[in-house]
N, C-alpha and C positions, 0 to 999 in steps of 0.2 A: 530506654532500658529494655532490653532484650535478653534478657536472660531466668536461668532456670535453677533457685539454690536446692542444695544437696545437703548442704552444714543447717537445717535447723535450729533455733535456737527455740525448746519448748516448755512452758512450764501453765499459767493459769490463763484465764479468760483474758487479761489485759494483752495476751499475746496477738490477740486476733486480728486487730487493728496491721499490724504487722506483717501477716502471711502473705499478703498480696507479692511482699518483698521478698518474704521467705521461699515463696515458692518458684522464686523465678532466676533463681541466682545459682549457677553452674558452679561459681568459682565457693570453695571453701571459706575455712574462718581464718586459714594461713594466708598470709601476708604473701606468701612464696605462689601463690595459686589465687589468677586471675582470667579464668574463662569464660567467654561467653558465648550464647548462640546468638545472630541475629536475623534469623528465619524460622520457620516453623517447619518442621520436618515428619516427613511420614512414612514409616518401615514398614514393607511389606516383606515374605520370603521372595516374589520376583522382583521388586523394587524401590527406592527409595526415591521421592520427593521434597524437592527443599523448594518453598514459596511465601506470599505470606498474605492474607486479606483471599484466600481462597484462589490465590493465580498462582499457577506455576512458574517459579523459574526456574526449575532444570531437576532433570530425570536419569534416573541410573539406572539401566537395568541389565544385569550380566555386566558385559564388557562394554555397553552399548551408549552413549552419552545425548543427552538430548536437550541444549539451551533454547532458551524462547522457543518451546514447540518445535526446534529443529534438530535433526541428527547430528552432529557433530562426527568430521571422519577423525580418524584417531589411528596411528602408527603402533605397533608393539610396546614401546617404551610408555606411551601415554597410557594404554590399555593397563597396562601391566601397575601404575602409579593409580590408575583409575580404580581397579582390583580391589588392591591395597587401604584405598581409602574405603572405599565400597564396604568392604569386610569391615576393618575399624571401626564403621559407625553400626554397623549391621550388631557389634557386640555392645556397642555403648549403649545404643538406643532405651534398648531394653532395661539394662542398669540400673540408667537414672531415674525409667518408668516404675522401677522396683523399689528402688532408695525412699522417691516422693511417696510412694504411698504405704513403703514401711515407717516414714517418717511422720505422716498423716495418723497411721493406726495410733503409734506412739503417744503422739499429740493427743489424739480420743482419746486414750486410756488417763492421759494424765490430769487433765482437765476435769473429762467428766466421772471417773470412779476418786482419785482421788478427793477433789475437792469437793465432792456431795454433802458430807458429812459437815464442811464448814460452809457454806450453802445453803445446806438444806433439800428436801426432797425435790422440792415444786420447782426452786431457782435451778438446782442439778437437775431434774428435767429438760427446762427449758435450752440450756447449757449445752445438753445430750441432743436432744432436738437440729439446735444451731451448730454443731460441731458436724453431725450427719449434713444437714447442708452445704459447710464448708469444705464437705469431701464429696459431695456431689458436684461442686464449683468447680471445684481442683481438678475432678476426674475428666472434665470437659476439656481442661487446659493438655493435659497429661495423662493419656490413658492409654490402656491395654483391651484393645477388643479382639478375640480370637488370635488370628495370626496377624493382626496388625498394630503397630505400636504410631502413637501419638506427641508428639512434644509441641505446643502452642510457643513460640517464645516470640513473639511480634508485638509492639502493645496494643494493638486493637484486640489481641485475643487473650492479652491478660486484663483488658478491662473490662472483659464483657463476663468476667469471671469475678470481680470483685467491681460493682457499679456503687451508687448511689446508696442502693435498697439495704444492701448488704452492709456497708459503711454502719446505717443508721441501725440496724438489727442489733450490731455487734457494739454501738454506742446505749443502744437500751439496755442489753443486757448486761451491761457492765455497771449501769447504773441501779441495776435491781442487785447484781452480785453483790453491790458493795453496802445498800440497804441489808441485804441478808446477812453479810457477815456483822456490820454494826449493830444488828439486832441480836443475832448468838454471842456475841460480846454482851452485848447486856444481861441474856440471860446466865450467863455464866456468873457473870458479878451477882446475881439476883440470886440464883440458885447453888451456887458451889458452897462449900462449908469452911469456916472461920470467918477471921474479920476481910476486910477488902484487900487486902496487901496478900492474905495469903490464896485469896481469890481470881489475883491476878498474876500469883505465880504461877497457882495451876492452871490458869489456860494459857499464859506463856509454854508451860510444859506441853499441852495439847497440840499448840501449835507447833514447837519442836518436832513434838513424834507425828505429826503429820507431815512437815518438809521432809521426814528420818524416813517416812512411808515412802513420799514421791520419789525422794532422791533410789531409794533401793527396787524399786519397777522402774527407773529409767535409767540407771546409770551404767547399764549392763548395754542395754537396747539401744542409748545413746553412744558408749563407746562402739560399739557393731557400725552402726552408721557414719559413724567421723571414718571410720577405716576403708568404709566405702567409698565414701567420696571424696576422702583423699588417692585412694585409687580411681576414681575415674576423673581426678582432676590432672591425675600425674598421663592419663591414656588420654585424655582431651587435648594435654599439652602436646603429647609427641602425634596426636592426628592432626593438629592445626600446623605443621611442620611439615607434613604429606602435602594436605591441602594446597601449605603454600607453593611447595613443588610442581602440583598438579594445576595451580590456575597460571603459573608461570609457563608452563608447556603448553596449558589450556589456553588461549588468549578470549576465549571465548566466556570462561567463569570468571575471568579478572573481575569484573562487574558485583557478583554475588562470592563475597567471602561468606562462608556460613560458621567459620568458627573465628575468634577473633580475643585478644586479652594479651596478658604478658607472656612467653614462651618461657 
């Protein structure tokens, strides 16, 4: 699995288990959109690198094409297809490094402001804590340093992002989550006013206006990013069309498709 998602799907702590997936998948939540990367690619303003496990295989720089550490000579027409692609990604890159960690803040927000309150301070801490982490993880895979942009999409580099450690973190504190809320459940029934029946309609009602909270801080921030990345699923599709132009002149990229899915 080599790939980098864009379509999020975010709501509480039970979603964590999950991001590994989330965060690696190009193609949307449309049926019509199925892109992927299968290398790890690095933008620079002189160049771009597509490799993976930290080896190069092949280099763009200008007009200039360079497989296994060799120059590649190239004719007007190749150059000119070379260009083309060169640019394409030189706009994408950036995007989807923008999308993942609009989609990341997102997530933060959702997780740890909204759910505190059914939580708890200490669990929502801890939550806040592990969430900071999770974008610490993420930023390894997928980041923006100065003028260089980053996409991990290899699996040695999405595993090293989501290991063992992390697994068991996001299994503990799922299980402290879910002691906390069964405890504020209780104290509701303990402490709210009339008999039981009407004690548990209002923290039904609680819990209402709290999905009514989440849904209204995300449903705005969520539509914004579906629009995204259904735009840069509809630009992945017509640069993997380049591409295949470019490794068909190229005979020398045949080797390394870097984009790859349904067209």
């Amino acid at each position: 699995m080599k790939t980098l998602m864009l379509g999020m799907t975010l709501g509480c702590a039970l979603l964590i288990p999950a991001m590994s997936a989330a965060a690696m998948e190009i193609g949307h939540h449309h049926d019509s959109c199925n892109v992927s990367l299968n290398y790890d690619v690095t933008l620079t303003p002189q160049q771009m690198v597509v490799g993976e496990k930290g080896k190069e295989h092949y280099r763009i720089e200008m007009d200039h094409l360079y497989v296994d550490g060799k120059e590649v000579p190239l004719n007007a027409e190749q150059k000119q297809l070379l260009n083309q692609y060169h640019q394409g990604m030189a706009q994408q890159v950036p995007e989807v490094v923008g999308v993942v960690s609009d989609a990341l803040s997102m997530a933060n927000e959702a997780v740890t402001t909204a759910l505190t309150p059914l939580l708890g301070d200490e669990t929502g801490a801890k939550l806040n804590d592990m969430m900071g982490k999770l974008h610490e993880r993420i930023s390894k895979v997928v980041y923006h340093n100065g003028d260089t942009y980053f996409i991990g999409a290899t699996d040695d580099t999405i595993d090293k992002a989501f290991d063992e450690e992390f697994s068991k973190q996001v299994e503990d504190l799922v299980m402290q989550s879910m002691g906390s809320i069964m405890v504020n459940i209780g104290k509701s029934m303990m402490d709210g006013e009339g008999d039981f029946s009407e004690r548990m309609d209002a923290f039904g009602e609680k819990m209402d206006k709290l999905g009514e909270a989440i849904d209204q801080k995300m449903d705005a921030r969520s539509d914004a990013i579906d629009k995204r990345a259904d735009a840069l699923c509809e630009n992945f599709q017509q640069l993997q069309e380049i591409e295949g132009q470019l490794r068909k002149s190229v005979p020398a990229l045949a080797a390394y498709p870097l984009i790859s899915g349904r067209p």
